[in-house]
N, CA, C and O of each residue as an XYZ file, in Angstrom:
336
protein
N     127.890     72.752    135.929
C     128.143     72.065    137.158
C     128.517     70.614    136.867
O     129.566     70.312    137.435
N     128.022     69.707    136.213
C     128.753     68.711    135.678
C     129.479     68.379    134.994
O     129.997     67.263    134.958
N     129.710     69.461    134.168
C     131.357     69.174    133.607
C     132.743     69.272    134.557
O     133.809     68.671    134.425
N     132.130     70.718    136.032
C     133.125     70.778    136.858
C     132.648     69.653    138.029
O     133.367     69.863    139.005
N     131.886     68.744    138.261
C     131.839     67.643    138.788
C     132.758     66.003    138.026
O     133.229     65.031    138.616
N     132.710     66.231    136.985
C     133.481     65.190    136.615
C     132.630     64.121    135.862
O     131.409     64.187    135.719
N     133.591     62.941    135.314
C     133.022     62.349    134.492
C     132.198     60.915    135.463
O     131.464     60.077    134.940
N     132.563     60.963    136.887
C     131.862     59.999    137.383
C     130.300     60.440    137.526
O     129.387     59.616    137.562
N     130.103     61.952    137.608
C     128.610     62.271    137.903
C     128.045     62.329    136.048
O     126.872     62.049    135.802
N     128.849     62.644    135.091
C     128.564     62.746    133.789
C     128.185     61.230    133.890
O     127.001     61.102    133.579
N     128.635     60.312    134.140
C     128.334     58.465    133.881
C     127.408     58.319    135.092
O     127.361     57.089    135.060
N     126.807     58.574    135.904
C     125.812     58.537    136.475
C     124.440     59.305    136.133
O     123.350     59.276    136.705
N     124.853     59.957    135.070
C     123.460     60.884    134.469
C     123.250     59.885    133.406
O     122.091     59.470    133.434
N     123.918     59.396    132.547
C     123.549     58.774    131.183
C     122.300     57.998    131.310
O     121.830     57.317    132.222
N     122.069     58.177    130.614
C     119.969     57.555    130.169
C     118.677     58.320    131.487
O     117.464     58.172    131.638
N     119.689     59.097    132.182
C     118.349     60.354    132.647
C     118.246     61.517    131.909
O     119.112     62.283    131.487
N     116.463     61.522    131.785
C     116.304     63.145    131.395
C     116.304     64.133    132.893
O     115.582     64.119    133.890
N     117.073     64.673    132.625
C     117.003     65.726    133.798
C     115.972     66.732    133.574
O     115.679     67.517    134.477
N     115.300     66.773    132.238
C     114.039     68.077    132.519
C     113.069     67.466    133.187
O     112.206     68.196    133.675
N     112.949     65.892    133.394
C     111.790     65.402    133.648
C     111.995     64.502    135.080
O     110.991     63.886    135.437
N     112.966     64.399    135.759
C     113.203     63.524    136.853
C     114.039     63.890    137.822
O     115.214     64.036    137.486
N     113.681     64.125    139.214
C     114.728     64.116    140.305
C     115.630     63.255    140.283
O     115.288     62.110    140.579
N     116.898     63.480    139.972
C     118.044     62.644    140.477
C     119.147     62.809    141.259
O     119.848     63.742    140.868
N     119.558     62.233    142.233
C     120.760     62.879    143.137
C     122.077     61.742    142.652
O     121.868     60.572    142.332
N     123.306     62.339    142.686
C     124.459     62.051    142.361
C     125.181     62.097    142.942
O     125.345     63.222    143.415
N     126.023     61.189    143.327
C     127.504     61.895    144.096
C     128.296     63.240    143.374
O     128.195     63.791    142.278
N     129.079     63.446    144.509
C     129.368     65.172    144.103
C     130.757     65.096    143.310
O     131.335     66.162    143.100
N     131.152     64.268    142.995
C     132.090     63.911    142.110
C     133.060     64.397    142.260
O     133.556     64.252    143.377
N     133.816     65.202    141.252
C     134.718     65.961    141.641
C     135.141     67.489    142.608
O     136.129     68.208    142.750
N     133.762     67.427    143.110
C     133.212     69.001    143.959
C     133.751     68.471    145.477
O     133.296     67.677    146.300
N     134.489     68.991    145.439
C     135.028     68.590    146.982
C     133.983     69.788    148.138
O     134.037     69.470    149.325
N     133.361     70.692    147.899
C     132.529     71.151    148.797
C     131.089     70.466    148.869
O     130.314     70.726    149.789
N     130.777     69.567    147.832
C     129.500     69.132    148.038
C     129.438     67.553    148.558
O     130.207     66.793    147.969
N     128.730     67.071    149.441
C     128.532     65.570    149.212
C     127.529     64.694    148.281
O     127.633     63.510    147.958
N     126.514     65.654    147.946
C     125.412     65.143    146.649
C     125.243     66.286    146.055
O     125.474     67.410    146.500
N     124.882     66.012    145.157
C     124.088     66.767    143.627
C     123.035     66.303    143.277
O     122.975     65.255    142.634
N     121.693     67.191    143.734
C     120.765     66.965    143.211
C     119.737     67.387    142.084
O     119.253     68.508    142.243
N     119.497     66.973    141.437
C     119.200     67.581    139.804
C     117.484     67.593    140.372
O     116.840     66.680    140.888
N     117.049     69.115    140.016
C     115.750     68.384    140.396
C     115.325     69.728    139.718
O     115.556     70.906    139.994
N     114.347     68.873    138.348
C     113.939     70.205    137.614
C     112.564     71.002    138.189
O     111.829     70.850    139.164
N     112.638     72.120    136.820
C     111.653     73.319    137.137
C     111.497     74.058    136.170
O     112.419     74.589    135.551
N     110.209     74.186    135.912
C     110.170     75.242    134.789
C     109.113     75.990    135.155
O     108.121     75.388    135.565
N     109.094     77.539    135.082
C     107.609     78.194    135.412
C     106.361     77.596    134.891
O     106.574     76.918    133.886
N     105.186     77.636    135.247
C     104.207     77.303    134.924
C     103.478     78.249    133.737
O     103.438     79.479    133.770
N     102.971     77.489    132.793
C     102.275     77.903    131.687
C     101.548     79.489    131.837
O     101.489     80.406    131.018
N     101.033     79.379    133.242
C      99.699     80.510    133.571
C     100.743     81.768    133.337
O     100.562     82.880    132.842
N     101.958     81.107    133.921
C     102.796     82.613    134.521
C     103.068     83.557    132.854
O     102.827     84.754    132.697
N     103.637     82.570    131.748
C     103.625     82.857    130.764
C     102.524     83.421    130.302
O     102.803     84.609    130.145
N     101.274     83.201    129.955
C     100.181     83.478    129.643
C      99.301     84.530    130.019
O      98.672     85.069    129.109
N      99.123     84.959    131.285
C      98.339     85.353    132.332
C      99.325     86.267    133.389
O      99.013     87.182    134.151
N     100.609     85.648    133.117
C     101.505     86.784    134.089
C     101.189     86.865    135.529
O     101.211     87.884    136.219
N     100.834     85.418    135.972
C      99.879     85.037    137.110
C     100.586     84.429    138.068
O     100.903     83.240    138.089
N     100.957     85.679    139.271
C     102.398     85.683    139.821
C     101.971     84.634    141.124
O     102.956     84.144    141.677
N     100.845     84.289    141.597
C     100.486     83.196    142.586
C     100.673     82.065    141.930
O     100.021     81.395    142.732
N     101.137     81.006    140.864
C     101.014     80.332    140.394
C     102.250     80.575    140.145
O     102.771     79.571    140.630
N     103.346     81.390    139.605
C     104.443     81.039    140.048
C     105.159     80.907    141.247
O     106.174     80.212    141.218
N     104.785     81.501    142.405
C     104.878     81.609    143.730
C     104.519     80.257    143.755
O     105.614     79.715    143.599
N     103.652     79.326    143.855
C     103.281     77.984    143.934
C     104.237     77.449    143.938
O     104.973     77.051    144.840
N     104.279     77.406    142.715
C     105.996     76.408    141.866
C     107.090     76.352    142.401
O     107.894     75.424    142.486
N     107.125     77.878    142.950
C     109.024     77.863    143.031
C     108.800     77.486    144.785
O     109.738     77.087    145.474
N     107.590     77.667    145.249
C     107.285     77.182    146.478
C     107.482     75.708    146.774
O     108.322     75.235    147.540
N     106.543     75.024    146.018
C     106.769     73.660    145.641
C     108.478     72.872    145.588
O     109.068     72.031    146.265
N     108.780     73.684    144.415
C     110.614     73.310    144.056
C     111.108     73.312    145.460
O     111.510     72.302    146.038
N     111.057     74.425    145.940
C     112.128     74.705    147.343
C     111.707     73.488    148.120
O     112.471     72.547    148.333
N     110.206     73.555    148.621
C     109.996     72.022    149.538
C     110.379     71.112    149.185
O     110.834     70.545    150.178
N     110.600     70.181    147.864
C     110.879     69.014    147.401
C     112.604     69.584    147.776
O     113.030     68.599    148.379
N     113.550     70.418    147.745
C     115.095     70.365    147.992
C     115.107     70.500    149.342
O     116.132     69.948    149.743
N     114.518     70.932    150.204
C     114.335     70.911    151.702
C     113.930     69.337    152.264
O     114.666     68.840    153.116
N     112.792     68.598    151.785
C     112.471     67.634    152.203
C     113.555     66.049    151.522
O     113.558     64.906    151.980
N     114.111     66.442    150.683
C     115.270     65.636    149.921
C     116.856     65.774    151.797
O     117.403     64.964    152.545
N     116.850     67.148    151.626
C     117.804     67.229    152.380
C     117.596     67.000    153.859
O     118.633     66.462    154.246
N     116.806     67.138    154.824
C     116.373     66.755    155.558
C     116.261     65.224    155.683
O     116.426     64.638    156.753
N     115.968     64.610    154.509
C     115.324     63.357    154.549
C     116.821     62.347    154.518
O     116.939     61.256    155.077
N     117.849     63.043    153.725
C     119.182     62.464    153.520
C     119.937     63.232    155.243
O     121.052     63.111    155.750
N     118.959     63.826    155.591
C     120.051     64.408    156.967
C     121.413     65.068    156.564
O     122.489     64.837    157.115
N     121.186     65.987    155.445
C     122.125     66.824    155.156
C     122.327     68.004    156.313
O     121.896     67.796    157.447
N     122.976     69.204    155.993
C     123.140     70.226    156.799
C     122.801     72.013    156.083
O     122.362     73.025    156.631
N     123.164     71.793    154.936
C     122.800     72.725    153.703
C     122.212     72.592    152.525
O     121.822     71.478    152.174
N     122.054     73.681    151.734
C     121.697     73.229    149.962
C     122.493     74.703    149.632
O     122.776     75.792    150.130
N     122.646     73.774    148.248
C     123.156     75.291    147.835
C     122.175     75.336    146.485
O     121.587     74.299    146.177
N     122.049     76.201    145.908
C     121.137     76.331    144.188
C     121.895     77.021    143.254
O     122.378     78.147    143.372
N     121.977     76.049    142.065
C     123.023     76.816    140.778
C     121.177     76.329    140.014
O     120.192     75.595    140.094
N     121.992     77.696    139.165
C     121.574     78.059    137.753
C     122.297     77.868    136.836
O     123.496     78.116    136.962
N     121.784     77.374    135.655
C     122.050     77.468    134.565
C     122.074     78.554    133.778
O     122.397     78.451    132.594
């Protein structure tokens, strides 16, 4: 997604870690988006360990509220979610 966003959102990432920090970007070269928001996630340890499917339910619960309350809060209208 940021290589097909362009090099203005590539120069707006430089010196963020994206595994470790919410960051929103202009949508650069994405003419369907108006922001890009980077906002990581990784399953939780238990789920690995323990296979302890309420504790991933948490998480991805969690994730979704923090992109809901981002968008709401910017008074967007949608989200969309890419994977890597």
């Amino acid at each position: 997604m940021i290589k097909a966003a362009g090099t203005q959102v590539e120069q707006e990432l430089v010196g963020n870690d994206l595994t470790k920090t919410m960051i929103a970007t202009s949508a650069g070269q994405l003419k369907q988006a108006k922001r890009l928001l980077f906002l990581p996630w990784t399953p939780p340890a238990t789920y690995f360990t323990n296979q302890d499917i309420n504790a991933l339910r948490q998480s991805i619960s969690a994730f979704v509220q923090q992109a809901i309350k981002y968008t709401i809060q910017g008074k967007f209208q949608s989200i969309g979610m890419y994977s890597s």
